[in-house]
C-alpha positions as CSV (number, residue, x, y, z in Angstrom):
1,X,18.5,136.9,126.6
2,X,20.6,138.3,123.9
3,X,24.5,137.8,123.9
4,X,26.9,138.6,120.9
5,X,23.8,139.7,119.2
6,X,22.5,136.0,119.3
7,X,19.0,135.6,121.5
8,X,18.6,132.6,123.3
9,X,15.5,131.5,125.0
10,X,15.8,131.1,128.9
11,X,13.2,128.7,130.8
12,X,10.9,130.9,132.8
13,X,11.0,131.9,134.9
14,X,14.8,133.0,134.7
15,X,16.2,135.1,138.1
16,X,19.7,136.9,137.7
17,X,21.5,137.6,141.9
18,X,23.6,140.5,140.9
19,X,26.4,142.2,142.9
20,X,27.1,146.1,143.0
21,X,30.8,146.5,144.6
22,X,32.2,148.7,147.3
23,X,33.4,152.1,145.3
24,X,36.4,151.0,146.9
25,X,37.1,148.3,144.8
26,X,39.4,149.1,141.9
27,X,37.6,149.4,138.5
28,X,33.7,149.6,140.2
29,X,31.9,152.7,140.0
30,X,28.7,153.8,141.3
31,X,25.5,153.1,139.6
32,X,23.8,155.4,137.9
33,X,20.5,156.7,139.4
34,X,18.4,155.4,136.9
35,X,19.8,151.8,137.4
36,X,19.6,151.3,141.1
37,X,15.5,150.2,140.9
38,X,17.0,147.0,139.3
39,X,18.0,145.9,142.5
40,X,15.1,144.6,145.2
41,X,16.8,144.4,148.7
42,X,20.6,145.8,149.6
43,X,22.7,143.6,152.1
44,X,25.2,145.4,153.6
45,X,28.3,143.2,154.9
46,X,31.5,144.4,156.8
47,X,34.6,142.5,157.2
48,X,34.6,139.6,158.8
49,X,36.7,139.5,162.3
50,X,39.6,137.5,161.5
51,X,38.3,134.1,163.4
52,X,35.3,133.9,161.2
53,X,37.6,135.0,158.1
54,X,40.0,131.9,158.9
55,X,36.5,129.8,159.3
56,X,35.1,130.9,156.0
57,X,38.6,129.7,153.8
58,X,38.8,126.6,155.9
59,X,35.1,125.5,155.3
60,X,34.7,126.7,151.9
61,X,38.1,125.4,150.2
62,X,39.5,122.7,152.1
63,X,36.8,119.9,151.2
64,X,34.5,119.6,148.3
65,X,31.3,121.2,149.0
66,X,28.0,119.4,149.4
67,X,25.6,118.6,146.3
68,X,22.9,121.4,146.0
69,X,18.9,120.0,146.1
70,X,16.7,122.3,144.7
71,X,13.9,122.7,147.3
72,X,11.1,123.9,144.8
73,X,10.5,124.0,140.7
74,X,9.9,127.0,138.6
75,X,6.7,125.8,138.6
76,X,6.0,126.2,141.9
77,X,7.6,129.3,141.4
78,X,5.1,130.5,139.2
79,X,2.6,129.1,141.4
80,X,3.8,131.5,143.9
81,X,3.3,134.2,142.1
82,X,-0.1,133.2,141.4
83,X,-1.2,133.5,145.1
84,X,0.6,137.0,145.6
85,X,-1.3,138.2,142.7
């Protein structure tokens, strides 16, 4: 990865989630064709009913979250792709 024109080595593999926002949104604008093979799956979400909104907030800022545990390595990851290929 190169950032400020500085490259840094990522271990591999490296995986990047990345978000494309509603056209909505102020300031987001659609991608350009040639860009939207960069992304493998689109989830599609509507707005929550406001129940579920109120549940979200409350479980998601109103106590500390639990620790993450990884439940694989990047080897295994790449051990993974071994057996697709």
């Amino acid at each position: 990865m190169t950032s400020g024109g500085t490259r840094y080595n990522l271990p591999e593999p490296f995986f990047v989630l990345a978000t494309q926002n509603p056209i909505e949104m102020e300031g987001t604008y659609p991608l350009p064709e040639a860009q939207l093979d960069r992304f493998m799956f689109n989830v599609m979400l509507d707005y929550l009913s406001e129940d579920d909104e109120v549940t979200v907030v409350t479980q998601t800022t109103s106590r500390k979250p639990d620790p993450i545990s990884p439940i694989f390595t990047g080897d295994d990851i790449r051990g993974f792709h071994e057996v697709v290929r």
